[in-house]
KEKE-736629 format. One line per field, with one value per residue (C-alpha): residue number from 1; residue in three letters; y, x, z. Coordinates in nm, 4 decimals. Example, Ala and Ser with C-alpha at 12.3 -4.5 7.8 and 13.67 -1.06 7.14 Angstrom:
nr: [1	2] .
rest: [Ala	Ser] .
y: [-0.4500	-0.1060] .
x: [1.2300	1.3670] .
z: [0.7800	0.7140] .
//
This chain:
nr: [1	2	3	4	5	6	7	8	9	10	11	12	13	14	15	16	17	18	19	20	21	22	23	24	25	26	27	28	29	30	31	32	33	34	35	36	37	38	39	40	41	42	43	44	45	46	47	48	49	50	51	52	53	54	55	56	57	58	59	60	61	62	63	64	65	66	67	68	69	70	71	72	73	74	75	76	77	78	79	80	81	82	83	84	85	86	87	88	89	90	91	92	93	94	95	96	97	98	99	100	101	102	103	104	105	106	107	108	109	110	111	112	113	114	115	116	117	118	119	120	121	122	123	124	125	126	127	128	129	130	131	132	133	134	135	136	137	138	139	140	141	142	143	144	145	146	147	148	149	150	151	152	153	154	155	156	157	158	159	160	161	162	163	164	165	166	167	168	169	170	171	172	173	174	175	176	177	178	179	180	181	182	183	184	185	186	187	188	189	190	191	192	193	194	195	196	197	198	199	200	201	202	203	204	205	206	207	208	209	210	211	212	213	214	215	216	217	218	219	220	221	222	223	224	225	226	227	228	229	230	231	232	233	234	235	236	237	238	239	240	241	242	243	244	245	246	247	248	249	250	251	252	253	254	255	256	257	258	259	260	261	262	263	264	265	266	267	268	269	270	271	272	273	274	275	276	277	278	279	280	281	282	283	284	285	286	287	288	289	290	291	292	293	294	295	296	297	298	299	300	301	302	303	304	305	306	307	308	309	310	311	312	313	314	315	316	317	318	319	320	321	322	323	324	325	326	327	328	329	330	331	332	333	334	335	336	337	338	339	340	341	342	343	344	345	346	347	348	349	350	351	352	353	354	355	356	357	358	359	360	361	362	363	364	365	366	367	368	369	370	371	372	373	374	375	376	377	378	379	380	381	382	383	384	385	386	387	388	389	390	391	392	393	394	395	396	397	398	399	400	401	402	403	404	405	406	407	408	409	410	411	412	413	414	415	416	417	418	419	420	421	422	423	424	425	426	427	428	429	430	431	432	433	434	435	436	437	438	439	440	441	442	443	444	445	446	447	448	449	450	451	452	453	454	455	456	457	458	459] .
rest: [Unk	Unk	Unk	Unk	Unk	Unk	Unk	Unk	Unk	Unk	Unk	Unk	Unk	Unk	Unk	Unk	Unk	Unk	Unk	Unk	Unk	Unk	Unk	Unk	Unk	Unk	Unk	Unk	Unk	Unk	Unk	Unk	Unk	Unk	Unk	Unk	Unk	Unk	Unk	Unk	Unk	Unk	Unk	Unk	Unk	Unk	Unk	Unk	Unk	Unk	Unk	Unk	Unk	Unk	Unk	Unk	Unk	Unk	Unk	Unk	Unk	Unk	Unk	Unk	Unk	Unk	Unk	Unk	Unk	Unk	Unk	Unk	Unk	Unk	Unk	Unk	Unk	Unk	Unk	Unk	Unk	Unk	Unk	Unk	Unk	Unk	Unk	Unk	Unk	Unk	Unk	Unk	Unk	Unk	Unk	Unk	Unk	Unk	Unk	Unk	Unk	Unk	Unk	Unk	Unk	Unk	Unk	Unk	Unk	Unk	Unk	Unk	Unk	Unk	Unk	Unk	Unk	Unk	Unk	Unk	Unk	Unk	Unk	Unk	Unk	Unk	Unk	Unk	Unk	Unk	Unk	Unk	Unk	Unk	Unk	Unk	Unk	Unk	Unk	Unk	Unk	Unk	Unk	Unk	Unk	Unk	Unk	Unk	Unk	Unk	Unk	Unk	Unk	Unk	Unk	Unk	Unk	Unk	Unk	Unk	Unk	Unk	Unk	Unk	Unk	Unk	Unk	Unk	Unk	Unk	Unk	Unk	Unk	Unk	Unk	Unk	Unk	Unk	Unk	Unk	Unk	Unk	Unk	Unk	Unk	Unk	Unk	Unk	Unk	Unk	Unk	Unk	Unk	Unk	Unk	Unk	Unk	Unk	Unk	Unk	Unk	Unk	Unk	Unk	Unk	Unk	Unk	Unk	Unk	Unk	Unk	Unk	Unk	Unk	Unk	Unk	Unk	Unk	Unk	Unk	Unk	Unk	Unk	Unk	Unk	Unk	Unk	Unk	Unk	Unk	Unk	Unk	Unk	Unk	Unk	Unk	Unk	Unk	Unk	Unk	Unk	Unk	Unk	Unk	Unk	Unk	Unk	Unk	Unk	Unk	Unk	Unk	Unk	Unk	Unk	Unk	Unk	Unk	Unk	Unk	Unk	Unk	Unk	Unk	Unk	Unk	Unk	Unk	Unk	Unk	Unk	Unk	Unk	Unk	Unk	Unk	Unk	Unk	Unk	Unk	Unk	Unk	Unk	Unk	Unk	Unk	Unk	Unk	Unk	Unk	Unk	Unk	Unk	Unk	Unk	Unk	Unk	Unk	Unk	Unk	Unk	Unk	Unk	Unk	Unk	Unk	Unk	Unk	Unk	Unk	Unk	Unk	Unk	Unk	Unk	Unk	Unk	Unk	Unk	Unk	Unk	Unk	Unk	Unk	Unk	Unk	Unk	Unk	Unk	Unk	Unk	Unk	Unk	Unk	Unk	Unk	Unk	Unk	Unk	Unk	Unk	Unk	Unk	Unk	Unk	Unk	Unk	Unk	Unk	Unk	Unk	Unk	Unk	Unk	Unk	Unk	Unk	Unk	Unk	Unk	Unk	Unk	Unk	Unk	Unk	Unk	Unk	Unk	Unk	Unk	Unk	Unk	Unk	Unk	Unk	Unk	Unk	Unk	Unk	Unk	Unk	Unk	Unk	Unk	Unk	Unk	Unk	Unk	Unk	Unk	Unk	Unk	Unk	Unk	Unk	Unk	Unk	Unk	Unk	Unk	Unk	Unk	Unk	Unk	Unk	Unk	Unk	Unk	Unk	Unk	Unk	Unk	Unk	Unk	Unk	Unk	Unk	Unk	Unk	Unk	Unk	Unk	Unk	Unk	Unk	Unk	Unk	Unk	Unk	Unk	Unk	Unk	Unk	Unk	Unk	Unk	Unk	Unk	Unk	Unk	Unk	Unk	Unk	Unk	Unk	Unk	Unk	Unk	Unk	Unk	Unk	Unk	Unk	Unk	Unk	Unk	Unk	Unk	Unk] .
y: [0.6526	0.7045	0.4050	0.5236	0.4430	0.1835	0.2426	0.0943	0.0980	0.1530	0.0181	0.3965	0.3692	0.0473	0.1596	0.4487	0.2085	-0.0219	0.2234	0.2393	-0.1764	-0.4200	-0.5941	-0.9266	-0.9028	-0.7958	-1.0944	-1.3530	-1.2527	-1.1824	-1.5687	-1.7412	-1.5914	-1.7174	-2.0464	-1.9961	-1.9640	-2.2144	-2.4678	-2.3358	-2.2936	-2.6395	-2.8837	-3.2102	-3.0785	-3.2107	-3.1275	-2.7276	-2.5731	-2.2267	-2.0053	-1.7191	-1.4406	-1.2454	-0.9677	-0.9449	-1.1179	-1.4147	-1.4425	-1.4380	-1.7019	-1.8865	-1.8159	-2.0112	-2.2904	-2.2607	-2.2517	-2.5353	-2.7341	-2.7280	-2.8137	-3.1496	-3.0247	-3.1181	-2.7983	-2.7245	-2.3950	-2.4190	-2.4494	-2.7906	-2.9610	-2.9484	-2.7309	-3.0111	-3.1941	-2.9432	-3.0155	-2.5962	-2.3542	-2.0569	-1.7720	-1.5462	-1.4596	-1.0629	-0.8006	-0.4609	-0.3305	-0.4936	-0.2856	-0.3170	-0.6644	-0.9837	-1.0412	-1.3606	-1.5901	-1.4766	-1.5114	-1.9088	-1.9608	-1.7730	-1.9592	-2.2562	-2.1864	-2.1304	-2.4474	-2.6744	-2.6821	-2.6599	-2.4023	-2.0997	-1.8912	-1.5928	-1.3227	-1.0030	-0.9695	-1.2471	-1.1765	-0.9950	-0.7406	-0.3953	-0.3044	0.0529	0.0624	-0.3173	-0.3225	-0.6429	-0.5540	-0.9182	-1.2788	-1.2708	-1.5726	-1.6468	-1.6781	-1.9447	-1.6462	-1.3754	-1.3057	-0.9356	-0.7836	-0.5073	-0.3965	-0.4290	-0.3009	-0.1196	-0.4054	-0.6416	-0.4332	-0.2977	-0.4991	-0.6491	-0.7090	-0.8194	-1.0711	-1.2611	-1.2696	-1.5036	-1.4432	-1.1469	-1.2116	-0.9400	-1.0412	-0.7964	-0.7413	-0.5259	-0.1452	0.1027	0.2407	0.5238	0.7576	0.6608	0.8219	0.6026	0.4379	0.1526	0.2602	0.0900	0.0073	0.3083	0.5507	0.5085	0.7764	1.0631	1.0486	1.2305	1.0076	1.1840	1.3268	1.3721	1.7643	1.7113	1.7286	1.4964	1.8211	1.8470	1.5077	1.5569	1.6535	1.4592	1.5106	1.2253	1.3101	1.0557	0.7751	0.7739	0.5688	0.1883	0.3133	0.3481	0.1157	0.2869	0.6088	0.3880	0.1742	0.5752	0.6526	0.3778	0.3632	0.7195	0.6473	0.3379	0.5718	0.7876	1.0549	1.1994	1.3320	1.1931	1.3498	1.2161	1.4592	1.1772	1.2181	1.3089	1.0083	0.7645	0.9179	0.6087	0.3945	0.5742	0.6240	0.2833	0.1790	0.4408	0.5306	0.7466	0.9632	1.2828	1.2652	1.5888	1.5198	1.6954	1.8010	1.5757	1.4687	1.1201	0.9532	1.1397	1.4413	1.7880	2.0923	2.2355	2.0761	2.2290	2.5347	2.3242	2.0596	2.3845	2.5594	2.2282	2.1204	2.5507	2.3392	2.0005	1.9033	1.7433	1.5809	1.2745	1.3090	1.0050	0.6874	0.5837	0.8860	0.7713	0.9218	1.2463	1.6090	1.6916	1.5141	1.5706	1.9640	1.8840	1.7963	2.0247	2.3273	2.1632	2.1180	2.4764	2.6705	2.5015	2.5212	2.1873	1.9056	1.6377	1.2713	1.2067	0.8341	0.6333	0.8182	1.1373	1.0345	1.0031	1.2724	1.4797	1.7232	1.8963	2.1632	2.4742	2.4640	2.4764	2.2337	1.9268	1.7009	1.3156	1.1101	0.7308	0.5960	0.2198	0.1403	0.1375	0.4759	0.6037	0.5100	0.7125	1.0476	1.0143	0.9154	0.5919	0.2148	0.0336	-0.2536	0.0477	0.1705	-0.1833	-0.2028	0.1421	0.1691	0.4280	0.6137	0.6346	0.7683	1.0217	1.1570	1.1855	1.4289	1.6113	1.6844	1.7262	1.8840	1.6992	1.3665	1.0376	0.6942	0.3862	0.1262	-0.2462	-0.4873	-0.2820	0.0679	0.3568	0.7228	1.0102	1.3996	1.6549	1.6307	1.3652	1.0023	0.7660	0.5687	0.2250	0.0214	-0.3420	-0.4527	-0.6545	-0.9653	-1.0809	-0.9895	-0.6813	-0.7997	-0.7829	-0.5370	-0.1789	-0.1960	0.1431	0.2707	0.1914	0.3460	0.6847	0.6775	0.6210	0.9108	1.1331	1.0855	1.1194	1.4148	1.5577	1.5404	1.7685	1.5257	1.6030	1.4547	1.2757	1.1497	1.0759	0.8926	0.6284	0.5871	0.5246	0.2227	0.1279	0.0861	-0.0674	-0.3149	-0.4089	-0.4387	-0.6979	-0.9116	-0.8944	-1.0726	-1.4464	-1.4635	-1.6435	-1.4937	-1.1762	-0.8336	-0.4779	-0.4596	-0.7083	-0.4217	-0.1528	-0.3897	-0.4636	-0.0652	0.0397	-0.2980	-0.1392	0.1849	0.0520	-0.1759	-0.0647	0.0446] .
x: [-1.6786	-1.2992	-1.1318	-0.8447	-0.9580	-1.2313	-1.4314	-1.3102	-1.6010	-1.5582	-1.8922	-2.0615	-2.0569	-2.1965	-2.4967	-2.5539	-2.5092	-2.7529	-3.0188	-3.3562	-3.3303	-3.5214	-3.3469	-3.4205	-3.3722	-2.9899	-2.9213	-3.1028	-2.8337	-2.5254	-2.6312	-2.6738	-2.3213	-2.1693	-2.2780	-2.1929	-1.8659	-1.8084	-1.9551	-1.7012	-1.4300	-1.4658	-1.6523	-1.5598	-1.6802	-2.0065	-2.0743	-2.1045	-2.0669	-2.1793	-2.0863	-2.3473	-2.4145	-2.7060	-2.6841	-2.7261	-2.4016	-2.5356	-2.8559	-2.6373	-2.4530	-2.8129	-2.9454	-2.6100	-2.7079	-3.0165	-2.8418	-2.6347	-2.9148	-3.1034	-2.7735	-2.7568	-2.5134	-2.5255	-2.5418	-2.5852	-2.5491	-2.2737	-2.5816	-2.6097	-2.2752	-1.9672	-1.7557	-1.4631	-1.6934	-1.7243	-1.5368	-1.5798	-1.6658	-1.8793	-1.7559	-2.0577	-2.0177	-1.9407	-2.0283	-1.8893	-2.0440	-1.7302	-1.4761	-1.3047	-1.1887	-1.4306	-1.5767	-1.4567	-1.6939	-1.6681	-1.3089	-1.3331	-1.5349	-1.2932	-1.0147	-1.2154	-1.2510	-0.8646	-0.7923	-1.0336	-0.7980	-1.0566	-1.0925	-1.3092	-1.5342	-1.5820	-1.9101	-1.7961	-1.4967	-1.3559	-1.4619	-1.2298	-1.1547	-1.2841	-1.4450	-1.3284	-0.9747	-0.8525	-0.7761	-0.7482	-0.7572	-0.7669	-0.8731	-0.9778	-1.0681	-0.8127	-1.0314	-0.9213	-1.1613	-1.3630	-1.6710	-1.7631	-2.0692	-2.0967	-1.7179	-1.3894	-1.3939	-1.0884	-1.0645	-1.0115	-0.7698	-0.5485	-0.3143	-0.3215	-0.6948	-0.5821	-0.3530	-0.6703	-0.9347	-0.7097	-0.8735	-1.1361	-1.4372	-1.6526	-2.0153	-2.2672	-2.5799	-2.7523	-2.6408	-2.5205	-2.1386	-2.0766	-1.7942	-1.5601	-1.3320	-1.0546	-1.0244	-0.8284	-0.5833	-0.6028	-0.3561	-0.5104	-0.3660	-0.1017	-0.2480	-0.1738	0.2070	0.3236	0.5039	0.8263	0.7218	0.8894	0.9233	1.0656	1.4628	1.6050	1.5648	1.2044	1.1091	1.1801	1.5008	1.5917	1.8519	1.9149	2.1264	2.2836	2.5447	2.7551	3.0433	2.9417	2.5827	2.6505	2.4143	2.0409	2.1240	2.2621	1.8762	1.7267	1.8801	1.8121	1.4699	1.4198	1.5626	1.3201	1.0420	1.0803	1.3043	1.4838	1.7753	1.9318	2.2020	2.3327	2.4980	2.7320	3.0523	3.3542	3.5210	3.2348	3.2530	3.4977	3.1786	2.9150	3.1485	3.1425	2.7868	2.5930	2.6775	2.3792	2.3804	2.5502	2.7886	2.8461	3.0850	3.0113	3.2637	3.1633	3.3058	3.4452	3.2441	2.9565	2.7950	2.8559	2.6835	2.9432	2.7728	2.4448	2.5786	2.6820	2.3535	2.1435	2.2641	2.2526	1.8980	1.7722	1.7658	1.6164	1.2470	1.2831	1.4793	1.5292	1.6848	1.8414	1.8573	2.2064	2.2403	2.3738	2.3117	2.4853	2.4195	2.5609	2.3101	2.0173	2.1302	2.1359	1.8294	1.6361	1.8550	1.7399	1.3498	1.3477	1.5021	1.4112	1.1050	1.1541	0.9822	1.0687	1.0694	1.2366	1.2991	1.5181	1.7911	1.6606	1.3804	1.6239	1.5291	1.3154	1.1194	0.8370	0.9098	0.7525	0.7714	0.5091	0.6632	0.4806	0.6986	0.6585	0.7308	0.8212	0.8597	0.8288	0.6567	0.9469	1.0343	0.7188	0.7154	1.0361	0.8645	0.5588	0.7369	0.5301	0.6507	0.6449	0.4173	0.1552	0.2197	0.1384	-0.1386	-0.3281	-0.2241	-0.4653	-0.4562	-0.0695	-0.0563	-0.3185	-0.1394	0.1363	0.0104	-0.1027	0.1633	0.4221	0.1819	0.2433	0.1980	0.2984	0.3200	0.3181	0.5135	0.4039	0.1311	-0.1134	0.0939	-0.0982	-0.0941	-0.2059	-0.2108	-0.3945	-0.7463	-0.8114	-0.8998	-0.6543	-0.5509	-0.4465	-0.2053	-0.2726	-0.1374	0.2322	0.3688	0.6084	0.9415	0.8836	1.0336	1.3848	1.6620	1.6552	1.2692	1.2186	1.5075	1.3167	1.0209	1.1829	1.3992	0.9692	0.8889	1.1118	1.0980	0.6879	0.7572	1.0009	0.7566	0.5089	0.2588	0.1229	0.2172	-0.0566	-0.1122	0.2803	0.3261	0.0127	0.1106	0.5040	0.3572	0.1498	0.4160	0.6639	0.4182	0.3052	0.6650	0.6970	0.4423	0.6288	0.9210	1.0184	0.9178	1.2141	1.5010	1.4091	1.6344	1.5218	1.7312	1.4397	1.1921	1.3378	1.4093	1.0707	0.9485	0.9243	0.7222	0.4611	0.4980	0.3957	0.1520	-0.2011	-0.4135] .
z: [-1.0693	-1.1609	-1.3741	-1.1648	-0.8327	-0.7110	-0.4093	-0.0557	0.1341	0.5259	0.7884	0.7364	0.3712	0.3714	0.5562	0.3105	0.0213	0.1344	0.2631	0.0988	-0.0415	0.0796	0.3783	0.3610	-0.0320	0.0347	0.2852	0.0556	-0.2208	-0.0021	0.1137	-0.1735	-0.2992	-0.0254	-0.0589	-0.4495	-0.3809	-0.0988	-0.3438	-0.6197	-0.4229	-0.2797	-0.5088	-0.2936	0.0020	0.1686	0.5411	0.5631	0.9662	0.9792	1.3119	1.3074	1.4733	1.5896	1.3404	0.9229	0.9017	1.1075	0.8836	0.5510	0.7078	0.8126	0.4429	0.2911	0.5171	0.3051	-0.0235	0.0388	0.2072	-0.1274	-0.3488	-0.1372	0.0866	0.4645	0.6141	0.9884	1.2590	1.4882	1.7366	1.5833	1.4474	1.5586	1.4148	1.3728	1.1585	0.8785	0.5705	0.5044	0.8186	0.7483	0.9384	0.9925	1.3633	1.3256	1.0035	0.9132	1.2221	1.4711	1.5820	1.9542	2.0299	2.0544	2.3884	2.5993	2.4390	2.1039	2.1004	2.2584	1.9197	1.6895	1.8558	1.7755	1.4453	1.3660	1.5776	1.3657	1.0871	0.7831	0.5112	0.6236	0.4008	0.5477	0.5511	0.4318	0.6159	0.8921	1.2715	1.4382	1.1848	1.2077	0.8572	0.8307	0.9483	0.8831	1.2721	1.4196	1.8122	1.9912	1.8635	1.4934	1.2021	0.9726	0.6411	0.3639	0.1013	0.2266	0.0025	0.0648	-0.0697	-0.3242	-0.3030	-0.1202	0.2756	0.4171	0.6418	0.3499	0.1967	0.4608	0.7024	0.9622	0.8365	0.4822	0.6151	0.7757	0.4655	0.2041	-0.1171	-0.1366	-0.3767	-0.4130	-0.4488	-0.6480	-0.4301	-0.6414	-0.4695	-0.6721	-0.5950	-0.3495	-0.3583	-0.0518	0.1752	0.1139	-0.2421	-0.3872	-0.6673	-0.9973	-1.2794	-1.4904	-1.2617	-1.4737	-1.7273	-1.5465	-1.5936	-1.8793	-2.1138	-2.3236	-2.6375	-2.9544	-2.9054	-2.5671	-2.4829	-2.1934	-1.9866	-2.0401	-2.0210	-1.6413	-1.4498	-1.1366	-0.8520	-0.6290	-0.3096	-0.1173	-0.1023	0.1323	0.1768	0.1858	0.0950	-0.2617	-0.3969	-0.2569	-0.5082	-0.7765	-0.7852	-0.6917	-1.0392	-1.2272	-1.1260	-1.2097	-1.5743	-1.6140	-1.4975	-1.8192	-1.6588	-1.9232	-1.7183	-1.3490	-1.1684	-0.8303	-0.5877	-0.3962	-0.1167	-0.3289	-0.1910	-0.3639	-0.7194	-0.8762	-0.7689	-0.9093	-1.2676	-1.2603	-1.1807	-1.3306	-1.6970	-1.8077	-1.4999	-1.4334	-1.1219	-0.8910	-0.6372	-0.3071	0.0368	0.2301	0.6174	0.6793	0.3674	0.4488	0.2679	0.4249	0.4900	0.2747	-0.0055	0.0628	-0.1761	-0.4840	-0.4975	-0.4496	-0.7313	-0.9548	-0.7919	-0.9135	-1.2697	-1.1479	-1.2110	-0.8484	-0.5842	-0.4102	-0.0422	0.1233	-0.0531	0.1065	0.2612	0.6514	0.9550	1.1807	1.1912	0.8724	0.5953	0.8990	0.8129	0.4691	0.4319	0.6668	0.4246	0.1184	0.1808	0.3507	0.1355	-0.2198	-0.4428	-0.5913	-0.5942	-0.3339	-0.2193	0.1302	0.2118	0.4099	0.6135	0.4798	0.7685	1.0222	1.2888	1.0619	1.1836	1.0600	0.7838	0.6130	0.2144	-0.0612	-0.3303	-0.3963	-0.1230	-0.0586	0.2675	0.1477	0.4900	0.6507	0.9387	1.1430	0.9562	1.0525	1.4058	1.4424	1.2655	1.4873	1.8346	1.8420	1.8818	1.5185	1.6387	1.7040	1.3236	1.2398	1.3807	1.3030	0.9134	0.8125	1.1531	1.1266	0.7841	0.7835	1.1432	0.9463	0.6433	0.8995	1.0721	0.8010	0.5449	0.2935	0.1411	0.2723	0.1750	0.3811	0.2254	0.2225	0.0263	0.1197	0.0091	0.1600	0.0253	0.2522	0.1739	0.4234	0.4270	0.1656	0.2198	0.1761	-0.1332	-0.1295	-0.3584	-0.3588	-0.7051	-0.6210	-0.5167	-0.2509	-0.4953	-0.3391	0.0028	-0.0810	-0.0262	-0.2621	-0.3086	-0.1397	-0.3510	-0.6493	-0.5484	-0.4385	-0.8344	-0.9600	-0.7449	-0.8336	-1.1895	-1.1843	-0.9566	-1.2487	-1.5049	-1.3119	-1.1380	-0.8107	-0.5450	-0.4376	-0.7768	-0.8226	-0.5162	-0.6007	-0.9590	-0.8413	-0.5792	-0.9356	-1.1281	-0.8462	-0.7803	-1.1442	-1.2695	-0.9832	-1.1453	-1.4735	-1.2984	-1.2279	-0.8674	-0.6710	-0.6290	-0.7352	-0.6491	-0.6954	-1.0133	-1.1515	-1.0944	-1.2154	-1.5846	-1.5847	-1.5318	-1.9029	-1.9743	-1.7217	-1.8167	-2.2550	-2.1428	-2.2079	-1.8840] .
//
């Protein structure tokens, strides 16, 4: 296996993991770490209610009862105890096999089981949550820890399914690991970017362009920039309204300005010729951070992709009404879910709700890579699985984060990553450097400080 990626294991590649070991063999261990944990995790507790099911998930849960039983633990089925009574509730009720949305019943117990107001331990992955997709389609256990065997499920790792499993401890069953589809990024990705070299120039050690800022927008290019800089870009220009320069002079000292016609504070297609001819000696581009909204920077940035062979990262209102385009540079999408709702003519709440299916429709229908911003980041190129980024905190939720991460972009697109590759190590080291950050009252300023840090640190 990779060090760059570790496997994320959907209900399929579970079964082919576990096929050819001894059934009953697997359960007894995926049991006993459950009650392992439930016993770690909560050393005060004494009275143990277990909800099972009927499947392999219900007899782990039935074999913890076990466990605990023989550690002096009163342990008892559902069948048997109330489940108000429990001082810890053992959520085995559904496995990896679930997907659709819990029948009548089934739901009466989960809302049961929310209601009680006790930690839950959940089996594998809490009920309610489908295993390969991290779909939660109707009632669903909200899960104080989620111990899931022999690796991490794309239902643990991907919202709205992450949300619901608290802390995920993976339990080692004894299976060897599978290549997956979809794989879960890890800080080592960090190894493919290029770092400058002494027999590099600024112009080598990757070239970037950033187009945007319009009037009152002036900030989303100045953090593109920055965070290009921080990335170990060795060269940033920003192609800005003419009317916006003074701000930029002031805010930005390292980067090169070129002032563009623009109409009413915002860029023009007349400026199409000038940032072409600069962007002929860029490593790549980033289109929209700041950019506002009208025909004339939707033209410029249909123009630019079209008719350049650079490198690109579109975000923000470089999204705004985009349409699908023709090109053959490496090109990344950077959009939110609200974002991507709009480039796939689909309410937001549906994005939400259908992460990986959202992401991967939208590869394919742009051809090129895309990245789903939030804790669970998702990266999506044509006919690959996806990757996920689960490495941040919640600093991340504050105004200019997706700035940053289009400057990272940019600057790992410059230095002749691919974009696949780029886009995952950019959410990497966007979500590391916001771990290297006081946590309150952090801005996306913070972030981009802390990128170098990241960037040095050993992986």
């Amino acid at each position: 296996m990779s060090p760059t990626f570790d496997p994320l294991y959907t209900a399929e590649e579970m079964k082919r993991a576990e096929a050819g070991h001894d059934v009953d063999e697997l359960m007894s261990r995926a049991g006993r770490a459950v009650a392992e944990e439930a016993m770690r995790r909560f050393p005060d507790a004494v009275r143990f209610v277990a909800v099972c099911g009927g499947g392999a998930n219900g007899g782990d849960g039935r074999i913890a009862l076990e466990a605990l039983e023989s550690a002096a633990k009163i342990a008892r089925s559902s069948d048997d105890a109330p489940i108000r009574e429990a001082d810890v509730i053992i959520d085995a009720l559904f496995g990896t096999g679930f997907h659709g949305e819990p029948r009548e019943d089934a739901a009466r117990t989960i809302q049961a089981i929310n209601a009680a107001g006790k930690p839950v331990v959940a089996v594998d992955l809490p009920s309610g949550v489908n295993a390969s997709t991290g779909e939660v389609a109707g009632a669903c256990v909200q899960a104080t820890v989620t111990v899931t065997m022999h690796g991490p499920k794309v239902g643990t790792e991907v919202a709205p399914g992450r949300f619901q499993a608290g802390e995920v401890v993976v339990a080692d069953i004894g299976l060897d690991p599978l290549e997956t589809e979809h794989r879960l990024v890890t800080p080592a990705i960090l190894r493919a970017v290029p770092r400058r070299s002494q027999e590099q120039n600024k112009y080598t050690a990757g070239t970037v362009l950033v187009v945007g800022g319009s009037r009152g927008l002036t900030g989303a290019p100045s953090l593109a920039a920055e965070a290009a800089f921080r990335a170990d870009a060795g060269y940033v220009a920003v192609a800005v309204p003419d009317s916006t320069l003074a701000v930029f002079e002031q805010r930005l000292l390292e980067a090169v300005k070129l002032p563009c016609p623009e109409d009413d504070g915002l860029i023009s297609t007349r400026a199409i010729e000038p940032i072409a001819e600069f962007a002929s000696k860029a490593g790549s581009l980033a289109l929209g951070p700041g950019l506002g909204r009208g025909p004339g920077p939707k033209e410029v940035v249909r123009r630019l992709l079209t008719e350049l062979d650079r490198p690109a990262v579109v975000d923000a209102d470089g999204l705004h009404d985009l349409e699908p385009f023709e090109r053959n540079a490496p090109t990344v999408l950077t959009p939110h879910e609200g974002e991507l709702a709009r480039l796939l003519g689909v309410q937001s709440d549906w994005v939400a709700a259908h992460r990986v299916e959202a992401v991967k429709r939208a590869a394919e229908n742009f051809h090129c890579v895309c990245l789903l911003k939030g804790a669970d980041t998702l990266v999506a190129a044509p006919g690959e699985g996806v990757l996920v980024v689960s490495l941040g905190t919640a600093a991340l939720a504050t105004a200019g984060s997706g700035d940053v991460l289009t400057g990272i972009v940019a600057a790992f697109l410059a230095k002749g990553v691919d974009a696949r590759t780029a886009a995952a190590a950019a959410a990497a080291a966007q979500q590391l450097a916001s771990r290297a950050i006081p946590q309150s009252g952090a801005i996306a300023s913070d972030v981009v400080s802390a990128l170098p840090l990241v960037l040095d640190a050993p992986v």
